[in-house]
Structures are given as structure tokens and as C-alpha cells.
C-alpha positions as CSV (number, residue, x, y, z in Angstrom):
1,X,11.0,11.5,29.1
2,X,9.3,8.6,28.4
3,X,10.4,5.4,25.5
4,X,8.0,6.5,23.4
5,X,9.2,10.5,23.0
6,X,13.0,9.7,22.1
7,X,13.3,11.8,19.2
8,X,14.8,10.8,15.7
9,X,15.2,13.7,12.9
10,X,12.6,15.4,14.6
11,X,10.0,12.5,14.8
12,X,9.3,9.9,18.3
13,X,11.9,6.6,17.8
14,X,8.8,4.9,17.7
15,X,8.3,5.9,14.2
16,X,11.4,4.4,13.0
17,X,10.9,1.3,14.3
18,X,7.5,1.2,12.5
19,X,8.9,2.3,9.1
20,X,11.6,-0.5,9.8
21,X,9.2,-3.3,10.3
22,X,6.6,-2.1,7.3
23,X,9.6,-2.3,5.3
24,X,10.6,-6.1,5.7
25,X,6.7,-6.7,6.0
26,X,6.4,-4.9,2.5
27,X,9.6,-6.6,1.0
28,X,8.2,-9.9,1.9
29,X,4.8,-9.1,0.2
30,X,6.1,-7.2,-2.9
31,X,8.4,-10.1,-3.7
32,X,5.7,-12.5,-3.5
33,X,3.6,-10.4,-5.6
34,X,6.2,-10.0,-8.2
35,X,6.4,-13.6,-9.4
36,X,2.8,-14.5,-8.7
37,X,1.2,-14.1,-12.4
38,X,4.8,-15.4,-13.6
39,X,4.4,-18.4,-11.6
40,X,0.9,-19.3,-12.4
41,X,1.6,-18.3,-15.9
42,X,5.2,-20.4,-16.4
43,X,5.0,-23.8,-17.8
44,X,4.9,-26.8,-15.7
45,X,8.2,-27.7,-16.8
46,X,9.7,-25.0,-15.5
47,X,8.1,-25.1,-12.3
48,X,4.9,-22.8,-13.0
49,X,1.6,-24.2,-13.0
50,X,1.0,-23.5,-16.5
51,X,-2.3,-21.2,-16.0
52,X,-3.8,-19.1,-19.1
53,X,-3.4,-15.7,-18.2
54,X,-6.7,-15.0,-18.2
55,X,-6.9,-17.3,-15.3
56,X,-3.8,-16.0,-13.5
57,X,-5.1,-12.8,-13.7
58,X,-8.3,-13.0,-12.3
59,X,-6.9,-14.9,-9.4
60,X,-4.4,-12.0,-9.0
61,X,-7.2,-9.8,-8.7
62,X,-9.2,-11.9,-6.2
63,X,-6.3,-12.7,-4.0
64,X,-5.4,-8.8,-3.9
65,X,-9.0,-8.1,-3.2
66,X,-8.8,-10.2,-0.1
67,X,-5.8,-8.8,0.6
68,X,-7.0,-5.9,1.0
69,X,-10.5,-6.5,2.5
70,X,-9.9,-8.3,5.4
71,X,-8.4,-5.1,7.1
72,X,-12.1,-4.4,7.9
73,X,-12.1,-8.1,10.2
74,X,-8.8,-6.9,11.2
75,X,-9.2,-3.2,12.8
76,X,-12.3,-4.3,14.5
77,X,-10.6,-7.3,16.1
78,X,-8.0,-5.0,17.1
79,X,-10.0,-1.9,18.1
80,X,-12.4,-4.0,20.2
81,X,-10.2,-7.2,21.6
82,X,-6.4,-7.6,20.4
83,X,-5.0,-3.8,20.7
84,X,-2.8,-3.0,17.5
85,X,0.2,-4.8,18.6
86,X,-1.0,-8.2,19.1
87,X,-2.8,-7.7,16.0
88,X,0.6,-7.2,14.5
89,X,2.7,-9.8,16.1
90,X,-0.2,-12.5,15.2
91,X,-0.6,-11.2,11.3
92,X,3.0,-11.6,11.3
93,X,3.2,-14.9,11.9
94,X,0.5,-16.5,10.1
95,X,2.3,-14.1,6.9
96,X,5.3,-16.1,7.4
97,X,3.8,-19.4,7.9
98,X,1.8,-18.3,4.4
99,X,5.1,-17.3,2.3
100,X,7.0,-21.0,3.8
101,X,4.0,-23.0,2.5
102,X,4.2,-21.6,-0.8
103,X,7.8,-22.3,-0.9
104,X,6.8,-26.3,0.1
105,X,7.2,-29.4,-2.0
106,X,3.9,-30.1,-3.9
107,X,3.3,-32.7,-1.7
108,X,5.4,-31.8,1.6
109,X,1.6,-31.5,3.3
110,X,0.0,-34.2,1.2
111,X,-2.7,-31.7,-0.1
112,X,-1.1,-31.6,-3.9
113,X,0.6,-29.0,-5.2
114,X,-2.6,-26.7,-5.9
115,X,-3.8,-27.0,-2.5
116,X,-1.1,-26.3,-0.8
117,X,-0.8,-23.0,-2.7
118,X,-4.4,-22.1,-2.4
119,X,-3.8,-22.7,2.1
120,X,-0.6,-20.2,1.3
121,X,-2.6,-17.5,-0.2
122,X,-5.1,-18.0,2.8
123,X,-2.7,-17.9,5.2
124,X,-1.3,-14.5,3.5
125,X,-4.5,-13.1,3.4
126,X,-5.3,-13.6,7.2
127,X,-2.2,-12.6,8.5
128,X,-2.4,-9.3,6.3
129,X,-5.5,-8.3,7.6
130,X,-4.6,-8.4,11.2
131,X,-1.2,-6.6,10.1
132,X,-2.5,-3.6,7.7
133,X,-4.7,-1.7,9.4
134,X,-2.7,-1.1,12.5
135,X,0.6,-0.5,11.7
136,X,-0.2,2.8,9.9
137,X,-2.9,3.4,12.8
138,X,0.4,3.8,15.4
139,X,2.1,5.6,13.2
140,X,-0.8,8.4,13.8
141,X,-0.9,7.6,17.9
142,X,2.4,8.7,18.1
143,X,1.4,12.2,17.3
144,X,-1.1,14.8,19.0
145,X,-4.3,16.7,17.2
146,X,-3.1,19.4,15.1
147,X,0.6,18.2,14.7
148,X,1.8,19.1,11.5
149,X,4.7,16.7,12.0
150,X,1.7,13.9,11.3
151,X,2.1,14.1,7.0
152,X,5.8,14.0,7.2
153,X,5.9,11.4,9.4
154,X,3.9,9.3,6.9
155,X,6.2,10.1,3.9
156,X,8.9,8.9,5.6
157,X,6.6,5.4,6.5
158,X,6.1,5.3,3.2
159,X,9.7,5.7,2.2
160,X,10.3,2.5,4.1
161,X,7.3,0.7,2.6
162,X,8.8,1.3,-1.0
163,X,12.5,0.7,0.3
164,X,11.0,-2.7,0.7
165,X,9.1,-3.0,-2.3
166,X,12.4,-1.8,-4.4
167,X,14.2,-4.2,-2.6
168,X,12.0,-7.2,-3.2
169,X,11.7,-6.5,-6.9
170,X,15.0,-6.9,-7.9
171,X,15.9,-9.8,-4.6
172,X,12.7,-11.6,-6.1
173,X,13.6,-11.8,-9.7
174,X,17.4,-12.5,-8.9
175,X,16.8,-15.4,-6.6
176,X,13.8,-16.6,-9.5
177,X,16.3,-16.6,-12.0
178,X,19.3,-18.1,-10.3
179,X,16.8,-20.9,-8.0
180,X,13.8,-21.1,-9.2
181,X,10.6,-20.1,-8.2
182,X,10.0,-21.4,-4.5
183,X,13.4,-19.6,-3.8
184,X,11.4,-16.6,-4.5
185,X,8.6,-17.5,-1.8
186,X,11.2,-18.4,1.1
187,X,12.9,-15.0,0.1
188,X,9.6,-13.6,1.2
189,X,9.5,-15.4,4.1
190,X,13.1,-14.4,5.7
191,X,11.3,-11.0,5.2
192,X,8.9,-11.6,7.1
193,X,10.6,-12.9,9.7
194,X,12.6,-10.0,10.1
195,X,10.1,-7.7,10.9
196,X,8.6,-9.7,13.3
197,X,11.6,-10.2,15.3
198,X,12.2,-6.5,15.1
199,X,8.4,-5.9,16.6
200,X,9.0,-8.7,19.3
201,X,12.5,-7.0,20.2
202,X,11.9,-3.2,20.3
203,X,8.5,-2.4,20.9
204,X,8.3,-1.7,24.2
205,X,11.3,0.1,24.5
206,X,10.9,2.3,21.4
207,X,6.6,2.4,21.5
208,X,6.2,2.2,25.2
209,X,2.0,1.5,25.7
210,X,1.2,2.9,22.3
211,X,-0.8,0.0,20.7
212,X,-0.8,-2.0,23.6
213,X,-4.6,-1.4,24.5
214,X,-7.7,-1.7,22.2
215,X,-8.7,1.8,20.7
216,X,-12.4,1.5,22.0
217,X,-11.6,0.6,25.8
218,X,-9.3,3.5,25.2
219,X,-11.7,6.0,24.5
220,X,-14.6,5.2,27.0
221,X,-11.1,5.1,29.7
222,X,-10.5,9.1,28.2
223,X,-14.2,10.0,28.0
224,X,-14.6,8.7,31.8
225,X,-18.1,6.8,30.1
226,X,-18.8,3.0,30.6
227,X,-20.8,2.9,27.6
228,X,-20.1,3.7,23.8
229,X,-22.0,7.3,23.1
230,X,-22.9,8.3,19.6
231,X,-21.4,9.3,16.9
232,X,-21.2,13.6,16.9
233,X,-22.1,15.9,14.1
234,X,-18.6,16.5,13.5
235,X,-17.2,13.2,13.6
236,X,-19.8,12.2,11.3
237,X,-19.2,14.7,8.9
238,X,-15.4,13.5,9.2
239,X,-16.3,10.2,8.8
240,X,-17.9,11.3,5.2
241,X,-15.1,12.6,4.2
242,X,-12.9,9.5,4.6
243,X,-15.8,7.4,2.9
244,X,-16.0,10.1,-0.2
245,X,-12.3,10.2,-0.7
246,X,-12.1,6.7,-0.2
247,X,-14.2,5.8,-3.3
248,X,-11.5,8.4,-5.3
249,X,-9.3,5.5,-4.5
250,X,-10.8,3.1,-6.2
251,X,-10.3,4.3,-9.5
252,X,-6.7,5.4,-9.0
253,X,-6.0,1.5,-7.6
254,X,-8.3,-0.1,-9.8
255,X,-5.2,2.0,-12.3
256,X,-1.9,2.2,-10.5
257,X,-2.5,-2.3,-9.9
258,X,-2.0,-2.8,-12.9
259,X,1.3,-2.8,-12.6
260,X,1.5,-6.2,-10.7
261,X,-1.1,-7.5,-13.2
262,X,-1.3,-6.4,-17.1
263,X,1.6,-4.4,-17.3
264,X,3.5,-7.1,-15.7
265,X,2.2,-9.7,-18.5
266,X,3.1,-6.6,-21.1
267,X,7.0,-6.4,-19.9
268,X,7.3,-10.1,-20.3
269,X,5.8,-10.4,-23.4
270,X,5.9,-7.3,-25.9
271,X,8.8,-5.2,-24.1
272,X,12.2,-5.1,-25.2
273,X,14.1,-5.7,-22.5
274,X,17.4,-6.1,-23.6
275,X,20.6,-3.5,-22.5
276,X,23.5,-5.2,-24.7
277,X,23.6,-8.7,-24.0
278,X,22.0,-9.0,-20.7
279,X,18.3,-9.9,-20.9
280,X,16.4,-7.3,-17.6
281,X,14.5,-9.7,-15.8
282,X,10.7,-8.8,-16.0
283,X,9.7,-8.8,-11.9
284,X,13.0,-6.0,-11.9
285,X,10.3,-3.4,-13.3
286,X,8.5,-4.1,-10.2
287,X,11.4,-1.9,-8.6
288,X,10.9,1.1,-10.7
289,X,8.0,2.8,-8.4
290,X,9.3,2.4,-4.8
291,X,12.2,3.3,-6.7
292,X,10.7,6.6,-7.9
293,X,8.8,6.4,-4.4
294,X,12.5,6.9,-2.3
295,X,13.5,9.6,-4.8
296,X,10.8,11.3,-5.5
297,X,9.3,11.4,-2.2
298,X,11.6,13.6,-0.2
299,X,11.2,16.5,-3.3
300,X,7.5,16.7,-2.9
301,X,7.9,16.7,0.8
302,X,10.4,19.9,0.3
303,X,7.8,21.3,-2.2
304,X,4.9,20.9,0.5
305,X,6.8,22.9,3.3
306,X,7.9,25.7,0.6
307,X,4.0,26.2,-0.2
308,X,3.5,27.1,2.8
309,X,-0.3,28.2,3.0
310,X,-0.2,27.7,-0.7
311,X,-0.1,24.3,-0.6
312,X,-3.2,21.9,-1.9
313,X,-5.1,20.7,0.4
314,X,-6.0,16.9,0.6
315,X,-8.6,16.6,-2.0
316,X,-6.7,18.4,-4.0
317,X,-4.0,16.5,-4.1
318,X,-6.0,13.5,-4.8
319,X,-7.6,15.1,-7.5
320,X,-3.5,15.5,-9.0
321,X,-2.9,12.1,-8.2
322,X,-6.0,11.2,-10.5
323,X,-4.6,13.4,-13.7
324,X,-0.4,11.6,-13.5
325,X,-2.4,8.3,-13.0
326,X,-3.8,9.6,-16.4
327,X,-0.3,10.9,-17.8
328,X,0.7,7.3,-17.0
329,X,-1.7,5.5,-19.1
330,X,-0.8,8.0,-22.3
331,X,2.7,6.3,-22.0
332,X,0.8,2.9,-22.1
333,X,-1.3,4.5,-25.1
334,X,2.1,5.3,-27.1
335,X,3.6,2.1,-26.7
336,X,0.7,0.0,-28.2
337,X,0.6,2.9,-31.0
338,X,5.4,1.7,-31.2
339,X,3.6,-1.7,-31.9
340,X,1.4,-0.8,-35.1
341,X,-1.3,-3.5,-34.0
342,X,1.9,-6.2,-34.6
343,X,2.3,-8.2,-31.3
344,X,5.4,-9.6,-32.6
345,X,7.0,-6.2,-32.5
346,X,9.1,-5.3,-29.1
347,X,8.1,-2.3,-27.2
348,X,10.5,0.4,-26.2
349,X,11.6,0.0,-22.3
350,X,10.8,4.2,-22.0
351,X,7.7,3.8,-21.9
352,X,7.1,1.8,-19.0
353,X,9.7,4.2,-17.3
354,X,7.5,6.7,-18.1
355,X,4.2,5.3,-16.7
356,X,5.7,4.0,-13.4
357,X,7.2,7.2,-13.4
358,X,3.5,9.3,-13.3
359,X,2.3,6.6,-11.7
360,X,4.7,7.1,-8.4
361,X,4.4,10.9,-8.6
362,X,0.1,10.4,-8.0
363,X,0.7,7.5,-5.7
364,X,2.9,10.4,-3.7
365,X,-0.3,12.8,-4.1
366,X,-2.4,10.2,-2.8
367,X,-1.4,6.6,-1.0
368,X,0.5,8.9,2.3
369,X,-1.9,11.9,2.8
370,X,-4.6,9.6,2.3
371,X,-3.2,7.5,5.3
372,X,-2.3,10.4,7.5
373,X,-6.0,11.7,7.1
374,X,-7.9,8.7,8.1
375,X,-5.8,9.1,11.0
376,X,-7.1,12.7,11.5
377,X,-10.3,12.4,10.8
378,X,-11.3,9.2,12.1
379,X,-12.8,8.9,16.0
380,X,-10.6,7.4,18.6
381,X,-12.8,4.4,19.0
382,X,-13.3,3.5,15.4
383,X,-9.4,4.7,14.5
384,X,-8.3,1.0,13.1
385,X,-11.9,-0.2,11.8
386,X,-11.7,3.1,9.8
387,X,-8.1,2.5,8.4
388,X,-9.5,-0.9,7.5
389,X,-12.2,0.6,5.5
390,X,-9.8,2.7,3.8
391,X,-7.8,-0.7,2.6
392,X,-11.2,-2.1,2.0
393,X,-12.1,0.2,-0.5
394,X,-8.5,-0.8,-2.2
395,X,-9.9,-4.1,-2.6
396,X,-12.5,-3.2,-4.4
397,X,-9.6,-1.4,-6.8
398,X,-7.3,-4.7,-6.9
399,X,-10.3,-6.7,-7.9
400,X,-11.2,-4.7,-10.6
401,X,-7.9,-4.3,-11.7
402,X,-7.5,-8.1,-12.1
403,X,-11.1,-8.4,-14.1
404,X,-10.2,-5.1,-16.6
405,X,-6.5,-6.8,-17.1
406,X,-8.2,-10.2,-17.7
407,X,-10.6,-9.2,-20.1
408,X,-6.9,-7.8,-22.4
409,X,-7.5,-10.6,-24.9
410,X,-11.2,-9.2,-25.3
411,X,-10.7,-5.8,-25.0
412,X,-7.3,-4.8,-26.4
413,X,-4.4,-3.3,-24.3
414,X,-5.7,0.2,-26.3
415,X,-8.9,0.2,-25.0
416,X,-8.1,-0.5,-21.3
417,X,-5.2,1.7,-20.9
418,X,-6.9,4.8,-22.8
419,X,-10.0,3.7,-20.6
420,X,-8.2,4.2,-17.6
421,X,-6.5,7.2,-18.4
422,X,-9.9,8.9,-19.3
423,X,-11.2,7.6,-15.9
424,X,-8.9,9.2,-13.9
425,X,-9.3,12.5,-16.1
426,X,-13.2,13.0,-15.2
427,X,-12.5,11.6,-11.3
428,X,-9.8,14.8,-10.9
429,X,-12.0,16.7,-12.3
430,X,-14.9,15.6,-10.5
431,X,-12.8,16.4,-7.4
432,X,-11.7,19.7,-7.9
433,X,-14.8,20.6,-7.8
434,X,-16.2,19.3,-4.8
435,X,-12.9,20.2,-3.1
436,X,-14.0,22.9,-0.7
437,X,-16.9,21.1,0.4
438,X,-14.9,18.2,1.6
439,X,-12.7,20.5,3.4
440,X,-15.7,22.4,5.3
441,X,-16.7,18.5,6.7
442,X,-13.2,17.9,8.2
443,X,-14.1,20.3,10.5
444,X,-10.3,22.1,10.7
445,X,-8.8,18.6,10.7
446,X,-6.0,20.0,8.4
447,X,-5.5,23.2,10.1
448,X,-1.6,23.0,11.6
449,X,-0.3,24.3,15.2
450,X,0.5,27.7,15.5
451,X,4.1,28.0,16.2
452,X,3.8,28.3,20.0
453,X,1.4,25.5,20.0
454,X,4.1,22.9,18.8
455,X,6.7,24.4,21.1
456,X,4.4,23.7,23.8
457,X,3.5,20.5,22.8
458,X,7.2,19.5,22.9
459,X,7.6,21.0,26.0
460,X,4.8,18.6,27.5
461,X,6.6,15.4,25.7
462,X,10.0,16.2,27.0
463,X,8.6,17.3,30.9
């Protein structure tokens, strides 16, 4: 048996180790994103650098754009030159270097305090796009064509990138509070550093050569070729799919990022947060959907398997993730109408519950089966440029989000969140529709193993 078949729960080891280092990866992002806008937004005094929020906002959405963008760089570096693991193990790095600097003395590097934050953010960026795209891209190596195993095996990935995000919610906005805020950035940075030195330490034992070798020498080595060939009919048609369903996340990211933007502004300044005496710290709402994630996750995962042939297939889902994305915004609606057009008056903490509670429920619909499919659909040689695409089309959502949120003191909280929720209304809609289309161009993508199909598979791993 080789490293890389040790089964967990069902699953290869290998999978485990990549939920565990997405999770420290994911704390030490979510805790940096948590106190971002705070920290621009907080007076000088305090330690902030005493931005308008206008300002902080639409650098939140231009840094989360990048964020998400440079994936493209990144899977092509990595399908072509680095392989997925060295494309992990150097993102890694240049993440932690990017959390430290934030966490620097305004002048530790004698660039000023602005410009050492701006060479943080860069660093962030960089390292993330190496990163992204390939982690999720070996959780889908790990499993054969047709395994049904595949979808699971993302919920549980994604269970460990929300155990991370919960975690860095309330470790950020604790060690904020009690420290200040480059306490919070060095927080992020320990993370960091953890899941490096869990990829340096167990990769080879628990992934064996999965990720070792770029995805395009790959293929032409399984095609016996020595030169690229073109794209088939069905792996274009595939390819469509990812691109369609794709620009259906937009909209739901351009929505669901709020959270780290707008709504983050809106639980500082028009929630009440008190419970008795004790004051809830406004980055601990960050926690509330990979809080919902963890919990919510493994009952949709139960519902899937009790469906049986029942069960929706991928654009479907989407197009459900598009109408509690919707459901969400309604709870944003209601607690504008609690305020009466008065901004003095506090908002009830419910409501937010509410939305990051819809919210998580279409992130569930959408974030995992949308990652499990570009790892279906996509062609060997393109597998991590694809995933990067995928991301890229998310920056296109976080920069929106950031210019909508921006444009609050314009537009009125109203306007955007009924906006939204309209938006994501006419996109489900839109999708249901074209639903059985998109399923004729994956070709049987989704179509699981017969029972004595994944017998035999695991007969073949184990020999």
C-alpha cells in the first residue's frame, strides 16, 4: 500500500493533512482580514491609521481582488514549472513574511509606517496566489474519475478552512482587544507558520508524489505525447461549464464579502452588541459563518447521501445558494427598517445572526461543490490554471464588493442590501433554467461509480 492510500474515515491520509494545513493557512488569513477595515478605520491614537471608510473600503476591495486574482499567475507557474507543492511551500513563506511586516514598527524597515503596510499586503498577495490554487487542486488528485468520495472529501476541506476562519475571528478580536492591533497581525503569522511546518514535515509521508510534479509534464508523461495536443470537444464543453458557473460566482461573492467589508462597518457602528455588561467585540461576528460552516456542513452532507438520485445536481445547487444569499440580505433589509432611518438607533444582534446564517447555508450550496467540480471537469494539464480561474472570477466578486460597500454613504445600506438580495433572486432563477444544459456539457462528469466500480477501485489502491 502506498503513503498516499492510508485511509482516514474512509478518505487517503493525505486529505487530512491538507484540511490541517488549509486550516492554519485560513486562520492566519481570516484573522488578518478581520481587523483590516478596523485598523485602517481606527484613529491614529489608537494605533489605526485613521482612514475614512470610504477609503478603507475600497482598499478592502482591491486588496481582496488581488487576493484572489493572482491564482491565475499561480496555477500556471505551478502547472507548467513549480508542481503544486513547491508552489505551496514558497506561497507559504512569503504569507508569513507578509503577516510579520504588518506586525513591524512604522519604521522597523525605514519605509514609514504606510509603506511598510502597503509591502505587507504585497507580500500577502503573492504568497496567496502561489498557495490557493493548488492546495484544493491535490485535494482532487487524491481521488480517481468517477469517485463519489470526491464531494465529501471537499466538505470535510472545507470544514477545516472554516475551523480556521472561526478560530481566527474570535483569537483576532481577543488578542486586538487585550494588545493592540499588530498583536493581531503576528497572531496571523504563528498561523501561518504552522501550516508550513506541517507541509514541510508530513508531505511526503502522508502525499507520497502527489503534487510533486507539474500537471502539464504530467499529462504529456500519461498521454505518451512530447507535445501539448488540443483541446477535445468534450473537454471544451467542460471547460464552459466551469467558465459559466464561474460568473454565478460572482454575484454570490460580490454578496456573501460583504461580510468582511460593509457589514463589518454595520456591527461596529449601528449593532447592539451588548449581552449584560460585556461589550461583543465586533471582528467576533467574523466567527459566526465558519461557525455555521462546521455545524451546518455535516447536515447537508447527510441530506446529500439520503437524496440519493434525488439529489440536485451542481447548478442546481448553485442556483439555491443564489436564493439564501437572497434570504440573507432580507435580514439586512429588516434591520435598516429596526432603525426607522435614525442612525443613532442600535440594531438588534438577530439580524446579523440571521444573515450569516443564510449566508453559510448558500456558501455550503456553492463554495465546496464548486471546488470539487473544477476538479472534475477541468483537463489534467490545465487542472491548477483552471482552479486559478475559478479564484479569479472571485476577485472580480471581492472588488465589487468593496466599490458597492464604499459607495454606503451614497447609496444607503437599503438600497445595497435590497440590491443584492434582488440580484441573487433573478441569477437563481436564471440558473434553474439553464440547469440541464449545463449538465449535458459536463459530459457525465457527475455521474458516480456503480457500486462494484468503487470496490474495485479500492481493491487497486490497497494491492
Amino acid at each position: 500500500m502506498t503513503n498516499q492510500h492510508h485511509q482516514f474515515f474512509g478518505h487517503p491520509r493525505g486529505l487530512f493533512l491538507l484540511f490541517g494545513t488549509e486550516l492554519w493557512e485560513r486562520f492566519s488569513y481570516y484573522a488578518m482580514r478581520a481587523i483590516l477595515v478596523l485598523y485602517l478605520t481606527d484613529a491614529t491614537m489608537n494605533g489605526g491609521l485613521g482612514w475614512s471608510t470610504k477609503d478603507a473600503l475600497d482598499l478592502y476591495g482591491i486588496y481582496t481582488g488581488l487576493v484572489y486574482i493572482t491564482p491565475l499567475i499561480g496555477g500556471y507557474l505551478a502547472d507548467n514549472y513549480l508542481g503544486q507543492r513547491r508552489s505551496i511551500l514558497i506561497g507559504g513563506v512569503l504569507m508569513a513574511a507578509g503577516q510579520f511586516t504588518l506586525a513591524l514598527p512604522a519604521d522597523a524597515l525605514g519605509l514609514g509606517s504606510l509603506h511598510t503596510f502597503y509591502l505587507g499586503l504585497g507580500l500577502l498577495i503573492s504568497g496567496n496566489g502561489l498557495f490557493k490554487p493548488n492546495i484544493s487542486t491535490m485535494v482532487g488528485d487524491l481521488y480517481q474519475e468517477g469517485d463519489n468520495r470526491r464531494d465529501g472529501a471537499f466538505t470535510i476541506f472545507y470544514m477545516g478552512i472554516n475551523l480556521g476562519a472561526l478560530l481566527a475571528g474570535v483569537v483576532s478580536g481577543s488578542v486586538t482587544n487585550s494588545f493592540g492591533w499588530k498583536a493581531g497581525f503576528i497572531a496571523a503569522g504563528v498561523g501561518m507558520l504552522v501550516s508550513l511546518v506541517m507541509q514541510m514535515t508530513l508531505a511526503q509521508s502522508w502525499l507520497g508524489d502527489i503534487g510533486r510534479e507539474p500537471a502539464a509534464k504530467r499529462d504529456l508523461a500519461i498521454k505518451k505525447s512530447s507535445k501539448k495536443e488540443p483541446l477535445t470537444k468534450e473537454e471544451f464543453d467542460r471547460i464552459k461549464v466551469i467558465l459559466v458557473m464561474s460568473l454565478f460566482t460572482i454575484v454570490f461573492w460580490a454578496g456573501f464579502e460583504q461580510a468582511g467589508g460593509l457589514m463589518n462597518i454595520y456591527t461596529q457602528q449601528y449593532t447592539d452588541r451588548m449581552i449584560g455588561g460585556f461589550e461583543v467585540p465586533a471582528a467576533w461576528f467574523q466567527s459566526l459563518n465558519p461557525f455555521f460552516i462546521i455545524t451546518l456542513a455535516p447536515v447537508l452532507a447527510v441530506l446529500w447521501v439520503k437524496l440519493g438520485k434525488r439529489e440536485p445536481n451542481s447548478p442546481v445547487k448553485f442556483a439555491m445558494a443564489m436564493f439564501f444569499l437572497a434570504l440573507g440580505f432580507l435580514c439586512m433589509v429588516g434591520a435598516v427598517m429596526e432603525q426607522g432611518g435614525d442612525t443613532a438607533v442600535k440594531t438588534s444582534m438577530l439580524w446579523l445572526v440571521g444573515a450569516f446564517f443564510f449566508h453559510t447555508l448558500g456558501e455550503l450550496c456553492l463554495s465546496p461543490i464548486g471546488l470539487s467540480l473544477v476538479t472534475k471537469l477541468a483537463p489534467l494539464r490545465l487542472a491548477s490554471l483552471m482552479m486559478g480561474a475559478w479564484f479569479g472570477c472571485n476577485a472580480i466578486a471581492n472588488y465589487v464588493a468593496g466599490y458597492v460597500g464604499s459607495h454606503v454613504g451614497e447609496l444607503g445600506a437599503m438600497a445595497i442590501f435590497s440590491g443584492i438580495a434582488v440580484t441573487a433572486t433573478v441569477s437563481g432563477v436564471i440558473l434553474l433554467l439553464f440547469s440541464n444544459t449545463l449538465v449535458r456539457w459536463m459530459h457525465g462528469a457527475e455521474s458516480p461509480m456503480s457500486n462494484a466500480e468503487q470496490v474495485e477501485e479500492q481493491q487497486t489502491q490497497i494491492a
